[in-house]
C-alpha positions as CSV (number, residue, x, y, z in Angstrom):
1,X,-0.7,14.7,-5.9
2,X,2.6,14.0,-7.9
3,X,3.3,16.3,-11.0
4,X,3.7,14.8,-14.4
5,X,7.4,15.5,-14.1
6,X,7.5,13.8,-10.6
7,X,5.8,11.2,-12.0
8,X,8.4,10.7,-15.0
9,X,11.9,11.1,-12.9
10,X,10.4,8.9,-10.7
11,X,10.0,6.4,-13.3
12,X,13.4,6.8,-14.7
13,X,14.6,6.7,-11.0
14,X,13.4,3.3,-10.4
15,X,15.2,1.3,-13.2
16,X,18.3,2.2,-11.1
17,X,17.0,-0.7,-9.1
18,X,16.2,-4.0,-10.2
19,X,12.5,-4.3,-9.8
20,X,10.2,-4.7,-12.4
21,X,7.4,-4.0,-10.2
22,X,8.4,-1.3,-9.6
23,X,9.1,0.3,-12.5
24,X,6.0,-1.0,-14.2
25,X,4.0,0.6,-11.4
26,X,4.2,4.0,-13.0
27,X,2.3,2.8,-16.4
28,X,-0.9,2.9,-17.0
29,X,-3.1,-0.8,-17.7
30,X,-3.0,0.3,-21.5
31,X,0.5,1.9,-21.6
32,X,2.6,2.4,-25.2
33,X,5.6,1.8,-25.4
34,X,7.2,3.2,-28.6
35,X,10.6,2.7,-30.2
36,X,11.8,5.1,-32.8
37,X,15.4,4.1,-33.1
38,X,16.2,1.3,-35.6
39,X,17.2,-1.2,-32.4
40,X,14.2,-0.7,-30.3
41,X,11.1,-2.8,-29.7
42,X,7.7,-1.6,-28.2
43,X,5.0,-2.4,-26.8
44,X,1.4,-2.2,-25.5
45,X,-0.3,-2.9,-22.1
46,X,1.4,-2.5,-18.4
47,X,1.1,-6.5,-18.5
48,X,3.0,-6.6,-21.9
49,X,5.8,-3.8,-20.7
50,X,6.1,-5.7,-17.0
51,X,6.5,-9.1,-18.6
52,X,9.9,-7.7,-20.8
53,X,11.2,-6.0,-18.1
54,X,13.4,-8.8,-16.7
55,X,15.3,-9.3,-19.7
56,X,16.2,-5.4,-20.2
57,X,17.3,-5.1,-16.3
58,X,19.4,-8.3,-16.8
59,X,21.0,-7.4,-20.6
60,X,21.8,-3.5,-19.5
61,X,23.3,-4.1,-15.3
62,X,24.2,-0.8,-13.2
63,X,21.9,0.7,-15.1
64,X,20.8,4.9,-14.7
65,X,19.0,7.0,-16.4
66,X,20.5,11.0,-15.9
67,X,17.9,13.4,-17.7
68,X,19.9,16.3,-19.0
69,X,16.8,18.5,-19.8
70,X,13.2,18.2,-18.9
71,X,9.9,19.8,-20.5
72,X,6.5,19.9,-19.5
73,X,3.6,21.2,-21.3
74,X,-0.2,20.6,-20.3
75,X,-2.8,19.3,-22.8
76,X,-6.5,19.3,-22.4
77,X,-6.5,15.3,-21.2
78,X,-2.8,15.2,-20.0
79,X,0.4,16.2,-19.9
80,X,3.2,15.7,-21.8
81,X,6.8,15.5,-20.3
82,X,9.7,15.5,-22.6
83,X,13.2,14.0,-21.6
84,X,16.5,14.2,-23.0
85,X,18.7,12.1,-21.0
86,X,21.9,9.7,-20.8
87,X,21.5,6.0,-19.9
88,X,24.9,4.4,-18.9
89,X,24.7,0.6,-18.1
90,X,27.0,-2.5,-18.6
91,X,25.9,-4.2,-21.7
92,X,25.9,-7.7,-20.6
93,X,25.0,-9.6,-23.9
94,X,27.1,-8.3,-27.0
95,X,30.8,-9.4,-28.3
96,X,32.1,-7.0,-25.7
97,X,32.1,-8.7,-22.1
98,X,30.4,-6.2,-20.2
99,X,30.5,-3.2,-22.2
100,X,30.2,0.2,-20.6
101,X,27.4,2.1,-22.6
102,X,26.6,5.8,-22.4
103,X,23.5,6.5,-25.0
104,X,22.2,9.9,-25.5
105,X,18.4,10.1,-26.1
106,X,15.1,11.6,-25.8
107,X,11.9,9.8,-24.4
108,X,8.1,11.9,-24.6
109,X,5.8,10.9,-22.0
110,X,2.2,11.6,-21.8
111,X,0.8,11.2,-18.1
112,X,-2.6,10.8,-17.1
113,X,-3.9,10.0,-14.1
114,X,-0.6,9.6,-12.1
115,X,0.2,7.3,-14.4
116,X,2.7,7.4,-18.3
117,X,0.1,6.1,-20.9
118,X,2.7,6.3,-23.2
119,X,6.3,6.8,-23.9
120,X,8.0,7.8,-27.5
121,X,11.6,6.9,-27.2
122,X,14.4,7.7,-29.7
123,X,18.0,6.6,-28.8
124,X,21.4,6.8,-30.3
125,X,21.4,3.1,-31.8
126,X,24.9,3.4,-34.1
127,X,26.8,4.9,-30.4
128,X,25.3,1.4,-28.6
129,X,26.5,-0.9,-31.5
130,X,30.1,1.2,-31.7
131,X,30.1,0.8,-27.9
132,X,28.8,-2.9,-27.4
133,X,31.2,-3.9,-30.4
134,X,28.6,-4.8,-33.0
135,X,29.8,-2.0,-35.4
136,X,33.1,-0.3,-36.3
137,X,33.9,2.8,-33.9
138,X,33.7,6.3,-36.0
C-alpha cells in the first residue's frame, strides 16, 4: 500500500508527462482543487480537474514539478502531506514566446484512500507575470 507521500510525488511526477489520465488518476471522484494565489483557478470533482487538464499541460510545456521539502502528518481520517516545491515549464501563451518559468510554491495535500481529496496550492503569481512578461521585472 502506497504512503501519502508516495502517493503525492507520484502525482507531481506524472505531470512531467503529458497525460491527463494519468495525472487525474491520483484524485479522488470528489477532489478540491484550491487556488490561493491571485492567478489561480480551482476546482471540484476528478471529472471537473480531468476535463482542465489539457489546457494546463499544453499552456506550461516541459513541465516538472521538483519538491524542495516534504511533510507528513497523520489525521484521524487522513493524512496530510505538505509540499514546497519549484515548477519550471515553458510558458507557451503569454507576450513572451515560450517563456522559461521557475515558480516557487507550496501545495497541502490531504490523502485518503490512496487517493488526494484535496490540494491547497499557493504560488508565486508576481515571479510568473515578471517571468512570462505580463509585469515589469523587480
Amino acid at each position: 500500500m502506497p504512503t501519502a507521500i508516495d502517493v503525492v510525488t507520484g502525482y507531481l511526477r506524472a505531470f512531467s508527462g503529458n497525460d491527463p489520465d494519468d495525472i487525474a488518476s491520483f484524485v479522488s471522484d470528489s477532489f478540491r482543487n484550491e487556488h490561493l494565489s491571485e492567478l489561480g483557478s480551482g476546482c471540484t470533482g476528478r471529472t471537473e480537474y480531468r476535463r482542465r487538464l489539457p489546457g494546463f499541460l499544453a499552456s506550461f510545456r516541459d513541465r516538472s514539478y521538483t519538491v524542495e521539502d516534504i511533510v507528513e502528518q497523520v489525521r484521524e481520517s487522513s493524512t496530510d502531506v505538505v509540499v514546497r516545491y519549484r515548477l519550471r515549464a515553458t510558458y507557451a501563451d503569454g507576450p513572451v514566446a515560450d517563456a522559461p518559468i521557475d515558480i516557487p510554491g507550496v501545495m497541502w495535500f490531504s490523502v485518503h484512500d490512496d487517493r488526494i481529496s484535496t490540494r491547497v496550492d499557493v504560488w508565486d503569481s508576481l515571479t510568473f507575470l515578471r517571468q512570462t512578461g505580463q509585469a515589469p521585472g523587480a
